[in-house]
C-alpha positions in Angstrom: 80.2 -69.2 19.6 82.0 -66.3 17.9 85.4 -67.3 15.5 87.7 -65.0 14.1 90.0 -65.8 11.3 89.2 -67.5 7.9 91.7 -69.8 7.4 92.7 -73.6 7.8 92.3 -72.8 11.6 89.2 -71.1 12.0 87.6 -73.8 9.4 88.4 -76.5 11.2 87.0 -75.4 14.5 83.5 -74.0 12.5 83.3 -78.0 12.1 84.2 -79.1 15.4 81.9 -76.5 16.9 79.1 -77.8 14.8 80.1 -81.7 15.0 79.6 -81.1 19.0 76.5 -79.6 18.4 77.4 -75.7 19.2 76.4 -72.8 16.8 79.2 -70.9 15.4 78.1 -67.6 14.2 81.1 -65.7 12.4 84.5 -65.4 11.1 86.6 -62.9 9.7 89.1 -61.8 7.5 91.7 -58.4 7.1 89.2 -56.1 6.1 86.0 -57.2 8.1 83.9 -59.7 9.8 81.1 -62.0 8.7 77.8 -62.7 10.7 75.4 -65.7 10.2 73.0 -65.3 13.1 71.7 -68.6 11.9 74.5 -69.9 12.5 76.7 -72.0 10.3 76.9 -76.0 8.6 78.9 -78.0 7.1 77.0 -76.9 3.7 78.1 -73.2 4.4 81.7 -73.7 5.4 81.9 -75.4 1.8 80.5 -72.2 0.6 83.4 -70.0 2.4 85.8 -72.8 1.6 84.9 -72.1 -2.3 85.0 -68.2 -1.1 88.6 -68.2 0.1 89.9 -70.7 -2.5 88.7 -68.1 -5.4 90.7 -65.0 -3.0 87.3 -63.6 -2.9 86.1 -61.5 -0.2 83.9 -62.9 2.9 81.4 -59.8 1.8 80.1 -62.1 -1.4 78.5 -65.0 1.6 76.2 -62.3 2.6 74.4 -62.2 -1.4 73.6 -66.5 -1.1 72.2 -66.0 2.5 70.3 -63.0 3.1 70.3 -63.5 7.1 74.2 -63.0 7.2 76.0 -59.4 7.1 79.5 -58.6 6.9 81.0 -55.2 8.9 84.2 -53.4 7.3 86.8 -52.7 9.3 85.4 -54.7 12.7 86.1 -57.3 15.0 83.9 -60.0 16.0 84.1 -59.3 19.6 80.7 -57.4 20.1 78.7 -60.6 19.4 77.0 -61.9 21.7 78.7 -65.6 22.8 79.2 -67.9 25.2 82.7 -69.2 24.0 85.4 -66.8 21.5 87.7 -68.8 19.2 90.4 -66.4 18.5 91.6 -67.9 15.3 93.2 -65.0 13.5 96.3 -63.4 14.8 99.2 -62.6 16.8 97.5 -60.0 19.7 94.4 -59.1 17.7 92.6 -59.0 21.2 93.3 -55.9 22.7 91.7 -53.9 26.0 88.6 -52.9 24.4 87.8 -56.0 22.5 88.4 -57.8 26.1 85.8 -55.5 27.3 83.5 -55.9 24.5 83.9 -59.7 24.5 83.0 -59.7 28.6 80.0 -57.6 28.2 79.2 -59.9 25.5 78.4 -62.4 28.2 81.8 -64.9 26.7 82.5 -67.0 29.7 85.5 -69.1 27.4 88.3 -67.9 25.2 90.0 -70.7 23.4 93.4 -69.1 21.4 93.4 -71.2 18.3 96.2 -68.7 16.8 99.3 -67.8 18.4 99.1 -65.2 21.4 96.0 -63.8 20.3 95.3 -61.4 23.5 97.4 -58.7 24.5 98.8 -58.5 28.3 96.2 -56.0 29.2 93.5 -58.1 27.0 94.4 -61.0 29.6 94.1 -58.8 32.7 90.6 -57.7 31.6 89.5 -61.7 31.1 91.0 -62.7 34.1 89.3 -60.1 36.3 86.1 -61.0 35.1 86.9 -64.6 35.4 86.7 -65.5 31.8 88.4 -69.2 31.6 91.3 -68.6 28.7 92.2 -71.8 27.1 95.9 -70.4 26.2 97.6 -71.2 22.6 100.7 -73.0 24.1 98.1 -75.8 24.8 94.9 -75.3 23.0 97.0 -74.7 19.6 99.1 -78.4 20.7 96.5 -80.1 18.3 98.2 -79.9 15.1 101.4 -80.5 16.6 100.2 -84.0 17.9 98.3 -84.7 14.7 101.4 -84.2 12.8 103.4 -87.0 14.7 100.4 -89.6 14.3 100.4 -88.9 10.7 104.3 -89.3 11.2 103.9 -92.7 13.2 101.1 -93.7 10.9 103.5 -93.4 8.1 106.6 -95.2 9.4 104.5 -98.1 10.9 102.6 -98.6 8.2 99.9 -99.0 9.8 96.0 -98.3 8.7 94.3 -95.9 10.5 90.5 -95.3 10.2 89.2 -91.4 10.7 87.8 -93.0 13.9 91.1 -94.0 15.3 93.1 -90.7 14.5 90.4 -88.3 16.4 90.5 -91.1 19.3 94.4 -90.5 19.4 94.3 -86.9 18.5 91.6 -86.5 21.5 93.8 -88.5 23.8 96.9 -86.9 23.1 94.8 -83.8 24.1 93.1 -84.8 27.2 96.6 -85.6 28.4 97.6 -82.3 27.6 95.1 -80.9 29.8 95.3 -83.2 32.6 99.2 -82.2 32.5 98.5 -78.3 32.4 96.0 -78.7 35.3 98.4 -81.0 37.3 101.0 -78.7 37.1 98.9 -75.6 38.0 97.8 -77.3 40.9 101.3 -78.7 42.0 102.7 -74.9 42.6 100.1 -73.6 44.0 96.6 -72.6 41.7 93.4 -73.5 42.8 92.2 -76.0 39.4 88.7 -73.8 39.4 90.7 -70.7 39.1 90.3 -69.1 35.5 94.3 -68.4 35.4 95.2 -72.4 36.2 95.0 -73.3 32.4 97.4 -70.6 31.6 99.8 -71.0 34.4 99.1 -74.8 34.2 100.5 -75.0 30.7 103.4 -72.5 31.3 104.5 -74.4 33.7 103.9 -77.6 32.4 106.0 -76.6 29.2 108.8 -75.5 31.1 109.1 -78.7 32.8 108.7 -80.9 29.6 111.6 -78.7 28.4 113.9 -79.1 31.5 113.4 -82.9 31.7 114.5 -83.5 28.0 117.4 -81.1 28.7 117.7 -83.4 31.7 117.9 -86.6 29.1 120.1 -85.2 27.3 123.0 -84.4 29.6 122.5 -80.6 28.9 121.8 -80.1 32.6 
């Protein structure tokens, strides 16, 4: 798996990848990326914690472990990956890194930041049926972990680790069965690499017009 971004996103899914047993390989930063082709732990995510809590750059990973190198002024997108994690910023896919991330043999993109791929970006992925897991959904995590850590705090209840990632994985298989219902409803075939996106769209707008619906504003 390839990750872009350095930040409280991208370090979160390095450990989610690696708790489900996947190998991430990189992340990134303004000025470059950074490449472990053995991949990364828990051990080395510390290490680029420390990194980014001292402001220093990605570049100073590379002189602990001699199997990682960092490229200036790049993208992650030429790796080779099964799954992308675009954890960075707004539209920092473009055409070419579309391109690059197809004939990289990615079969997933999961948008962990907010509208990651340009339109075009989108058109190249979705001719070359690469399943986009889109941000309006995928990104819903830390809006539903912030209202159990609400509802944990007004009920006063205790909450093992266990117990939140059970809710917190509820609350997101719901949001996929929703996004996938909803694609399906008007009119997308659930196997189709678009029904996530559409699916969620949709699913949004609906969630929308029934509280509007609640509320007398309709």
């Amino acid at each position: 798996c390839v990750v872009s971004g350095s930040g409280k996103i991208a370090m979160h899914v390095l450990e989610k990848l690696i708790a489900y047993g996947a190998l991430p390989i990189s992340v990134s930063d303004s000025r470059g990326y950074l490449v472990d082709e053995d991949g990364f732990d828990y051990i080395k995510i510390s290490f680029l914690r420390d990194i980014k809590a001292q402001q220093r750059s990605l570049r100073d990973y590379s002189k602990t472990y001699a199997r990682s190198k960092y490229y200036d002024e790049a993208k992650p997108w030429n790796e080779r990956c099964d799954v992308a994690f675009a954890c960075a910023s707004h539209n920092e896919i473009d055409q070419s890194d579309a391109i690059n991330l197809v004939n990289s043999g990615c079969r997933i993109l999961v948008e962990g930041s907010n509208m990651p791929c340009t339109p075009e970006a989108v058109q190249i992925f979705r001719k070359a049926s690469v399943l986009i897991a889109p941000a309006m959904a995928a990104g819903a995590g830390g809006v539903v972990a912030g209202e159990l850590e609400l509802n944990h705090e007004c009920s006063l209840m205790h909450w093992s680790p266990e117990d939140f990632e059970s809710k917190l994985q509820e609350a997101m298989k719901q949001t996929y069965q929703r996004a996938i219902k909803a694609a399906t409803d008007f009119g997308y075939q659930k196997e189709s690499p678009e029904a996530l996106v559409h699916g969620a769209v949709i699913s949004a707008f609906l969630t929308i017009a029934q509280a509007m619906t609640d509320q007398g504003s309709i």
